[in-house]
N, C-alpha and C positions, 0 to 999 in steps of 0.2 A: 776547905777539905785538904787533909793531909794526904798523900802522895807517897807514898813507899817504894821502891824500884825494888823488885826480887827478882834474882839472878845465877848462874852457876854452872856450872858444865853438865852433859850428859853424866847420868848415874848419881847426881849428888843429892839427891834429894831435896827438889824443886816441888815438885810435885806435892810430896808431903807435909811440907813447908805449907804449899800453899793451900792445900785441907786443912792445915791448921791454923789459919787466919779464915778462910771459909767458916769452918766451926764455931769461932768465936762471933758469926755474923759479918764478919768484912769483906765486900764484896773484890772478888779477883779476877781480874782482867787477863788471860792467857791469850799470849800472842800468836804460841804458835796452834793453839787451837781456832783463833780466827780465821788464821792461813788455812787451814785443811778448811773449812767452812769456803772462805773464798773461791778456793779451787774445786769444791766438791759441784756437783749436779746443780744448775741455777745459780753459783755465787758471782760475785761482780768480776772475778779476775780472769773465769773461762774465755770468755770472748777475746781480751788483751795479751794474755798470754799465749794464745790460740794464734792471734794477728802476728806477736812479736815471734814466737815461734813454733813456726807451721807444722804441724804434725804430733805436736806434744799433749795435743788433747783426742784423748777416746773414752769414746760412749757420754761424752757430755760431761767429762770433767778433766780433769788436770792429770794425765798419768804422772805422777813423785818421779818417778825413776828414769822416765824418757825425760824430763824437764832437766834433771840432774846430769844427765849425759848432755842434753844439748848447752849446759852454763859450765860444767866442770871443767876445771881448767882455760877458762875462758873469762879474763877480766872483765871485757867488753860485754859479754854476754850475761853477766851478771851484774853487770852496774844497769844493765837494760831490764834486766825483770825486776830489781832493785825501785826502777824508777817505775814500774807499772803496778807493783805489789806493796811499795811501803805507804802510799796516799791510799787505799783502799785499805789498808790495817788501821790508817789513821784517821780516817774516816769512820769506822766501828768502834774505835777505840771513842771518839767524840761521841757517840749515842751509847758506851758506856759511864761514861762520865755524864751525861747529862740523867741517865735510868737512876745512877748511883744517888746525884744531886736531888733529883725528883724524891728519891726515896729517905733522903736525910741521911746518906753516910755521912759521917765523921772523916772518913777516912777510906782508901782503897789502896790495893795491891797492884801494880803492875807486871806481872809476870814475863821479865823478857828474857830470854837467854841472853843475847847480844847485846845488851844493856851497856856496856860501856863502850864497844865497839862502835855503837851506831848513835853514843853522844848521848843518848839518853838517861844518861846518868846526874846531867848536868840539870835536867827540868823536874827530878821528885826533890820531895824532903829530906827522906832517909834514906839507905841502899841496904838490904838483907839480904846478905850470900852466903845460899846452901854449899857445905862443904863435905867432903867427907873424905878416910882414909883412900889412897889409892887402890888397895887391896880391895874395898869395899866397894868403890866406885864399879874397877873391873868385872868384880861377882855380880854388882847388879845391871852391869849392859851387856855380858854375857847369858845374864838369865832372859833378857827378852827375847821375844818372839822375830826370827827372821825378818 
Protein backbone atom coordinates (compact mmCIF):
# COMPACT_ATOMS: atom_id res chain seq x y z
CA UNK A 1 0.00 0.00 0.00
CA UNK A 2 1.17 3.35 -1.03
CA UNK A 3 1.44 5.95 1.68
CA UNK A 4 1.05 9.57 0.99
CA UNK A 5 1.78 12.26 3.76
CA UNK A 6 -0.57 15.48 3.24
CA UNK A 7 0.21 18.38 5.00
CA UNK A 8 0.33 22.40 5.31
CA UNK A 9 -0.50 25.18 7.39
CA UNK A 10 -3.81 26.57 8.62
CA UNK A 11 -5.87 28.09 5.58
CA UNK A 12 -3.98 26.22 2.80
CA UNK A 13 -6.11 24.08 1.62
CA UNK A 14 -5.81 20.65 3.43
CA UNK A 15 -8.96 20.03 3.55
CA UNK A 16 -9.87 20.23 -0.03
CA UNK A 17 -7.05 18.58 -0.89
CA UNK A 18 -8.22 15.91 0.97
CA UNK A 19 -11.96 15.72 -0.58
CA UNK A 20 -10.28 15.40 -3.46
CA UNK A 21 -8.33 12.26 -2.94
CA UNK A 22 -11.55 11.09 -1.02
CA UNK A 23 -13.44 11.61 -4.25
CA UNK A 24 -11.37 9.74 -6.26
CA UNK A 25 -12.07 6.71 -3.67
CA UNK A 26 -8.67 7.01 -1.58
CA UNK A 27 -9.26 6.46 1.82
CA UNK A 28 -7.99 9.61 4.27
CA UNK A 29 -6.70 9.33 7.53
CA UNK A 30 -7.37 12.90 9.29
CA UNK A 31 -5.43 13.36 12.34
CA UNK A 32 -6.67 16.01 13.76
CA UNK A 33 -10.06 14.76 13.38
CA UNK A 34 -9.07 11.69 15.45
CA UNK A 35 -8.06 14.07 18.06
CA UNK A 36 -11.51 15.76 18.52
CA UNK A 37 -12.93 11.94 18.43
CA UNK A 38 -10.40 11.16 21.33
CA UNK A 39 -11.05 13.92 23.31
CA UNK A 40 -14.84 14.17 22.65
CA UNK A 41 -17.57 12.17 25.13
CA UNK A 42 -16.31 8.34 25.54
CA UNK A 43 -12.83 8.70 23.55
CA UNK A 44 -9.74 6.96 24.97
CA UNK A 45 -7.80 10.10 25.78
CA UNK A 46 -10.56 11.68 28.40
CA UNK A 47 -9.61 9.77 31.26
CA UNK A 48 -5.54 10.51 30.61
CA UNK A 49 -5.67 13.69 29.89
CA UNK A 50 -8.18 14.13 32.76
CA UNK A 51 -5.28 12.36 35.06
CA UNK A 52 -2.37 14.28 33.43
CA UNK A 53 -4.19 17.40 33.78
CA UNK A 54 -6.82 17.81 36.43
CA UNK A 55 -9.48 20.12 35.58
CA UNK A 56 -9.34 20.17 31.92
CA UNK A 57 -12.14 18.01 31.37
CA UNK A 58 -15.90 18.98 31.49
CA UNK A 59 -19.01 17.29 31.12
CA UNK A 60 -17.13 14.26 29.97
CA UNK A 61 -14.86 15.54 27.35
CA UNK A 62 -11.78 17.50 26.76
CA UNK A 63 -12.55 21.19 27.13
CA UNK A 64 -9.77 22.56 23.64
CA UNK A 65 -9.34 25.72 25.30
CA UNK A 66 -8.89 24.96 29.20
CA UNK A 67 -6.20 22.08 27.76
CA UNK A 68 -4.49 24.86 25.58
CA UNK A 69 -4.22 27.24 28.58
CA UNK A 70 -2.96 24.57 30.78
CA UNK A 71 0.20 23.42 27.90
CA UNK A 72 0.56 26.94 26.40
CA UNK A 73 3.71 28.09 26.88
CA UNK A 74 4.81 25.15 28.80
CA UNK A 75 7.38 22.76 27.17
CA UNK A 76 7.08 20.26 29.88
CA UNK A 77 3.32 20.31 29.62
CA UNK A 78 3.25 19.62 26.31
CA UNK A 79 5.70 16.92 25.77
CA UNK A 80 3.27 15.36 28.64
CA UNK A 81 0.10 15.35 26.57
CA UNK A 82 2.30 14.75 23.59
CA UNK A 83 3.20 11.49 25.31
CA UNK A 84 -0.55 10.64 26.28
CA UNK A 85 -2.21 11.59 22.87
CA UNK A 86 0.26 10.66 20.12
CA UNK A 87 0.06 6.36 20.92
CA UNK A 88 -3.81 6.80 20.95
CA UNK A 89 -3.66 8.63 17.49
CA UNK A 90 -1.59 5.85 16.61
CA UNK A 91 -3.29 3.34 17.75
CA UNK A 92 -6.56 4.64 15.43
CA UNK A 93 -4.36 5.38 12.92
CA UNK A 94 -3.47 1.22 13.06
CA UNK A 95 -7.32 0.07 12.62
CA UNK A 96 -7.17 2.47 9.78
CA UNK A 97 -4.72 1.16 7.99
CA UNK A 98 -5.88 -2.31 8.73
CA UNK A 99 -10.08 -1.20 7.44
CA UNK A 100 -8.05 0.51 4.35
CA UNK A 101 -6.04 -3.16 3.85
CA UNK A 102 -9.24 -5.25 4.59
CA UNK A 103 -10.91 -3.13 1.87
CA UNK A 104 -8.15 -3.39 -0.79
CA UNK A 105 -6.76 0.20 -1.03
CA UNK A 106 -4.05 0.66 -3.14
CA UNK A 107 -3.05 3.41 -1.51
CA UNK A 108 -4.10 6.03 1.45
CA UNK A 109 -3.73 9.55 2.52
CA UNK A 110 -2.39 10.57 5.73
CA UNK A 111 -3.63 13.86 6.69
CA UNK A 112 -1.20 15.33 9.27
CA UNK A 113 -0.66 18.98 9.69
CA UNK A 114 2.77 18.40 11.78
CA UNK A 115 3.95 15.97 9.29
CA UNK A 116 7.42 16.98 9.23
CA UNK A 117 7.69 18.36 12.70
CA UNK A 118 6.81 15.15 14.24
CA UNK A 119 9.23 12.88 11.80
CA UNK A 120 6.47 11.60 9.99
CA UNK A 121 7.53 12.51 6.88
CA UNK A 122 10.13 10.03 6.93
CA UNK A 123 7.54 6.75 7.05
CA UNK A 124 5.01 7.54 3.68
CA UNK A 125 5.92 7.36 0.08
CA UNK A 126 5.15 10.68 -1.08
CA UNK A 127 4.58 14.20 0.76
CA UNK A 128 1.60 16.43 -0.81
CA UNK A 129 1.52 20.04 0.57
CA UNK A 130 -1.27 22.17 0.32
CA UNK A 131 -0.26 25.65 -0.36
CA UNK A 132 -1.68 28.76 -1.07
CA UNK A 133 -1.08 32.60 -1.58
CA UNK A 134 -0.58 34.38 1.82
CA UNK A 135 -3.30 36.74 0.93
CA UNK A 136 -5.62 33.76 0.52
CA UNK A 137 -4.45 31.86 3.36
CA UNK A 138 -5.37 35.09 5.60
CA UNK A 139 -9.09 35.41 4.00
CA UNK A 140 -9.73 31.91 4.67
CA UNK A 141 -8.80 31.66 8.59
CA UNK A 142 -10.36 35.02 8.91
CA UNK A 143 -13.42 33.64 7.35
CA UNK A 144 -13.90 30.86 10.04
CA UNK A 145 -15.99 30.74 12.75
CA UNK A 146 -14.55 31.90 16.30
Amino acid sequence: MILIGLTGSIGMGKSTTAAMFREAGIPVYDADAAVHELYDTGGAAVGPVDEAFPGVVRDGKVDREALRQAVLGKPDALKRLNAVVHPLVGRDRVGFFAKAEADGADMVVLDIPLLFETGGHANVDAVVVASAPVDMQRERVLARPA
